[in-house]
N, C-alpha and C positions, 0 to 999 in steps of 0.2 A: 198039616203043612200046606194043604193045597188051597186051603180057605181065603181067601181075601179079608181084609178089617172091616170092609165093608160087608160081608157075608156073618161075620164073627158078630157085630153089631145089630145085625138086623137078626139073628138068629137067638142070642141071648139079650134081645132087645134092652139095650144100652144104649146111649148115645154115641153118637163119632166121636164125640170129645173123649171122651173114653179110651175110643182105641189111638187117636193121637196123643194123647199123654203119653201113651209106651211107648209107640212108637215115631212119634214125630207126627208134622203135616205130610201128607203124599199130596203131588198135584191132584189137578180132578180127573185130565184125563189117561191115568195109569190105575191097572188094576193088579199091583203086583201082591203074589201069594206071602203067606205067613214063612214058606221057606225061604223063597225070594230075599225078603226085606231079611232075615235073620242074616240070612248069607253075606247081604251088602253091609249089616253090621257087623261083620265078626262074630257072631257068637252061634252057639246051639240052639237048633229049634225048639229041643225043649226049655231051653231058658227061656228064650221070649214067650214060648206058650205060659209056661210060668208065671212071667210079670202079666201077661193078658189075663190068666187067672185070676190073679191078684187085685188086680185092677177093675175089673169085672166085681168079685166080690168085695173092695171095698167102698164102689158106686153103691152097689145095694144095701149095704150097711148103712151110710149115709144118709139112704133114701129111705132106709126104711120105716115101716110109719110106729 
């Protein structure tokens, strides 16, 4: 939860497009946490880590060679 999209991204080296598809555009200059943005959605951290999973492996699926 304390991870940023931006951290999330550069950690399982994905693109940002990636992590805005879950969860939207964020301005550029905010750096709000994965609990953060859940909270402002309504939903459970582990839901959105969830779709972040999700989404993550279905880039790499994608991509893969």
């Amino acid at each position: 939860g304390w991870m940023t999209p931006r951290y999330v991204a550069h950690s399982w080296r994905v693109p940002r497009e990636v992590m805005q598809d879950v969860i939207g555009p964020l301005p550029e200059d905010t750096r709000p946490t994965l609990e953060a943005i859940a909270e402002d959605q309504g939903i459970q951290l582990n839901s959105l880590i969830e779709q972040v999973d999700a989404a993550i492996a279905a880039h790499r699926e994608a991509t893969a060679e």
